[in-house]
C-alpha positions in Angstrom: 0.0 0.0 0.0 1.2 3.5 -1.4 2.6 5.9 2.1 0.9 9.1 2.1 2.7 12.6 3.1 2.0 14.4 6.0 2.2 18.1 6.2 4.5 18.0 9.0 7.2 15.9 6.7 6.3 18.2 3.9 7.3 21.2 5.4 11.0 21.0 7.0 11.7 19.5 3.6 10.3 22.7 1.7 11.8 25.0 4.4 15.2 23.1 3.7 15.3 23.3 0.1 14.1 27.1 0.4 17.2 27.9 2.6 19.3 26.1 1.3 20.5 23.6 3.5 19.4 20.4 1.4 22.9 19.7 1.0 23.4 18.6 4.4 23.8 21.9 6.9 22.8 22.3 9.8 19.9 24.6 10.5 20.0 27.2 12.7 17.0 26.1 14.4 16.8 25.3 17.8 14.3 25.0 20.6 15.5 24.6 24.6 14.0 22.5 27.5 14.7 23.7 30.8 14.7 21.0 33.7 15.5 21.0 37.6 17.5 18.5 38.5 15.0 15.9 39.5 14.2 16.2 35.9 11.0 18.2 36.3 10.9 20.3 33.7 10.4 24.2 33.8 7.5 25.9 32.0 7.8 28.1 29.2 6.5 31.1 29.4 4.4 33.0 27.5 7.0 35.7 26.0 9.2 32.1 25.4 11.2 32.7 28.9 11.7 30.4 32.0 11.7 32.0 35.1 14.2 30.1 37.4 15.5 30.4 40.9 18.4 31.7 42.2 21.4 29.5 43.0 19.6 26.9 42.1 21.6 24.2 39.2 19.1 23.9 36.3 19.7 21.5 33.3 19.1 22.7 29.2 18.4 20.4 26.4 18.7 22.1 22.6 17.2 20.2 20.1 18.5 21.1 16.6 16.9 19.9 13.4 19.0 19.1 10.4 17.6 17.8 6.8 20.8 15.2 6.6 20.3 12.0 7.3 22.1 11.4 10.8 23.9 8.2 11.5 21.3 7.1 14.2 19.0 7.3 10.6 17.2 10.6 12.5 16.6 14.1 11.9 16.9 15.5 15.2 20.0 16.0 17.8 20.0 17.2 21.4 22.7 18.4 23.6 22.5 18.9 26.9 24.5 20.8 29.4 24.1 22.3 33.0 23.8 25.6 34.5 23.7 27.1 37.9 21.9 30.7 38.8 23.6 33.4 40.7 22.7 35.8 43.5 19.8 37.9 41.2 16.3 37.3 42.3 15.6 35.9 39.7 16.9 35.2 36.2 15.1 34.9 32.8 16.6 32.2 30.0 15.4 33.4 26.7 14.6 30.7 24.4 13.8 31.2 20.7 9.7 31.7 20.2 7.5 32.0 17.3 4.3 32.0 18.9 1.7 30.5 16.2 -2.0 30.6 16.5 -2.3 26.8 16.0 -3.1 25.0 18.9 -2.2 21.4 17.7 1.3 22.5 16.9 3.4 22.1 20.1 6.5 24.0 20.7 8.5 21.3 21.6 7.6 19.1 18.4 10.4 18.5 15.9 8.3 20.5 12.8 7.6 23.4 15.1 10.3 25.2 13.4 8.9 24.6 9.8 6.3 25.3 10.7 6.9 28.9 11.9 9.0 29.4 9.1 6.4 28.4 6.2 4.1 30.5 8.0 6.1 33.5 8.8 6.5 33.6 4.9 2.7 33.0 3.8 4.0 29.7 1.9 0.9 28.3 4.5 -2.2 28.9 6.7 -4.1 27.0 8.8 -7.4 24.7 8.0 -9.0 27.3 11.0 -7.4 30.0 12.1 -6.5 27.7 15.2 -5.5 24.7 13.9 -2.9 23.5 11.4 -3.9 19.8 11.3 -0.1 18.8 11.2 -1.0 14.7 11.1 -3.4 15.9 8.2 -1.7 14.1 4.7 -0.6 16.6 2.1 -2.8 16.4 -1.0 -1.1 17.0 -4.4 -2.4 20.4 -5.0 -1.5 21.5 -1.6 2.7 20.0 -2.9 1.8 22.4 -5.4 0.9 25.1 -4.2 4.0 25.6 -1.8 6.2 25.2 -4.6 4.1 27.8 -6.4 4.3 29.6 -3.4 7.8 29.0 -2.5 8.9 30.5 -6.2 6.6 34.0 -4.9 3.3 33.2 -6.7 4.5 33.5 -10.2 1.4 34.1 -13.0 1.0 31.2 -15.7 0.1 32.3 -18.8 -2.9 30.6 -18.9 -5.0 28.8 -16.6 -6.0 25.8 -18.1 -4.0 22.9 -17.2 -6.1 19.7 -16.2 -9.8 19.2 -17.2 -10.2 18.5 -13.6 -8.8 21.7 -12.2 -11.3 24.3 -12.5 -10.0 28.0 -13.3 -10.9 29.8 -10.1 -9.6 27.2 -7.3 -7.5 28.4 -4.3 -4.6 26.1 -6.5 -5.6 27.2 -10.1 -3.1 29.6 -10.5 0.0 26.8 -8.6 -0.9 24.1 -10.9 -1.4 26.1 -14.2 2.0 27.3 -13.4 3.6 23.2 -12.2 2.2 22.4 -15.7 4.0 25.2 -17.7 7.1 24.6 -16.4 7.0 20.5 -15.9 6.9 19.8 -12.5 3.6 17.9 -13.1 1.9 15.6 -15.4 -1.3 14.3 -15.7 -1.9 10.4 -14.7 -2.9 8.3 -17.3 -6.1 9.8 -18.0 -5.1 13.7 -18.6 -6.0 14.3 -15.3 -4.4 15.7 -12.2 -6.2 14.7 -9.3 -5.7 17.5 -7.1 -7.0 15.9 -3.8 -5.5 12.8 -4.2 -2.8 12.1 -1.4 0.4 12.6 -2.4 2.7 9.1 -2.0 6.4 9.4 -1.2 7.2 8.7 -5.1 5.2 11.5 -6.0 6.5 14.1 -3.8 10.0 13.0 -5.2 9.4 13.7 -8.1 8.0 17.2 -7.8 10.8 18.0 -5.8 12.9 16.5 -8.2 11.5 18.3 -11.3 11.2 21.5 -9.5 14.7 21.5 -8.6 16.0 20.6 -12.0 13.2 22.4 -14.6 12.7 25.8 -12.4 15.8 26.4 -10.7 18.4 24.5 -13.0 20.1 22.2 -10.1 22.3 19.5 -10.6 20.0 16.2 -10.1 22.8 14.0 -11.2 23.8 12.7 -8.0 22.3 8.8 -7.7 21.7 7.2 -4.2 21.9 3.3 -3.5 18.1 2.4 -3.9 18.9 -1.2 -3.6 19.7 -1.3 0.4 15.9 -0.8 0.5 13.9 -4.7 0.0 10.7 -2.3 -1.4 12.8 -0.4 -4.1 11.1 -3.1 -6.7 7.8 -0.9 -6.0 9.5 2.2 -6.8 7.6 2.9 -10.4 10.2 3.4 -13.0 9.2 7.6 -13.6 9.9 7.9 -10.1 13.2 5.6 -9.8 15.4 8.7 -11.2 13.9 11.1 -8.6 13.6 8.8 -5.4 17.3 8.0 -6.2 18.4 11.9 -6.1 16.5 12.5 -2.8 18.3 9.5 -1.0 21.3 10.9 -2.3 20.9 14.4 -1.2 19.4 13.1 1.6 15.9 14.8 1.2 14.5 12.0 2.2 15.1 8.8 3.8 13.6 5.4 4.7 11.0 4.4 7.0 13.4 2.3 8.4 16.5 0.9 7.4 15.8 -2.0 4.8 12.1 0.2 4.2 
């Protein structure tokens, strides 16, 4: 059965590729836990802050997120270290906040940052104006539209595309313009199924096309499909695209033989 995409994997991918970091940098994006020493951990404040005692030996955890593969095959990395407060009444550890309206997007999840960022810069909104539905899948006219988005809402120079995309859609104008400059095809009917789920394969490609056809990267490099037992379901349009990812480390299995 085909893997669907969920928004919250969509978007530290997009927020990657946008700064540039798909090559393997680190991001400079960072949260912090504060803890006592008995391991309860400290509340956040509103402004982002913790409020701590004085004198008192508190413990801080970063958590950094980085679009390369690390060796433990995860995306995140923690370091921890140890602090103690002085004499002041009371001291005030800023930690980086973006205060979102979503209330299903936690501050301490690993997307938080993507999140923030994609909609800091109107690349997405919420499905209310207090929820983001992170666990939502991503539909293929909602890939789309990011990367419409992502390129600052360029005008196609026409708006017919698919017979089932209508002219006056929220994603008209995103897959008009995907069409015009290749990032997307129709499936073997003509047609581009814009709620369809979008599968792993699938958001390959796009990223693959979009990459090469829009912005004129190199997609030559060629990852090892073959340490994964399910390559043989990788469709052969795909196989070029799922192969780049893995070796740009874009993306990455399920698990390792996955």
């Amino acid at each position: 059965m085909a893997i669907s995409v969920r928004l919250k994997d969509v978007l530290p991918l997009l927020a990657a590729l946008l700064l540039g970091f798909a090559t393997g940098g680190w991001a400079t994006l960072h949260l912090f836990s504060v803890y006592r020493p008995n391991k309860e951990e400290v509340p956040m404040r509103a402004d982002g802050s913790f409020l701590l005692a004085q004198n008192t030996r508190y413990i801080y955890q970063c958590d950094a997120y980085s679009p390369a593969l690390q060796p433990d095959g995860g995306h995140m990395a923690s370091f921890q270290n140890s602090f103690t407060t002085g004499e002041e009444t009371s001291l005030t550890l800023t930690a980086k906040s973006h205060p979102l309206p979503f209330s299903d997007v936690s501050v301490f999840s690993w997307y938080f940052d993507s999140v923030v960022y994609c909609y800091e810069n109107s690349l997405v909104n919420g499905v209310t104006p207090t929820e983001f539905s992170p666990e939502s899948p991503a539909t293929r006219a909602e890939l789309v539209t990011l990367l419409w988005r992502m390129e600052g809402q360029p005008k196609p120079n026409s708006l017919e595309s698919f017979p089932d995309v209508p002219q006056n859609t929220w994603y008209s104008e995103a897959v008009a313009w995907a069409a015009e400059n290749g990032v997307v095809n129709g499936n073997e009917k003509g047609l581009f199924v814009p709620g369809a789920r979008i599968i792993r394969q699938d958001f390959a490609v796009m990223l693959y096309r979009y990459q090469d056809l829009v912005h004129g990267s190199d997609v030559t490099s060629q990852g090892q499909l073959s340490a994964y037992t399910d390559a043989n379901k990788i469709s052969n349009y795909a196989k070029d695209a799922m192969s780049w990812c893995v070796a740009e480390k874009i993306l990455n299995g399920r698990t390792a033989t996955t």
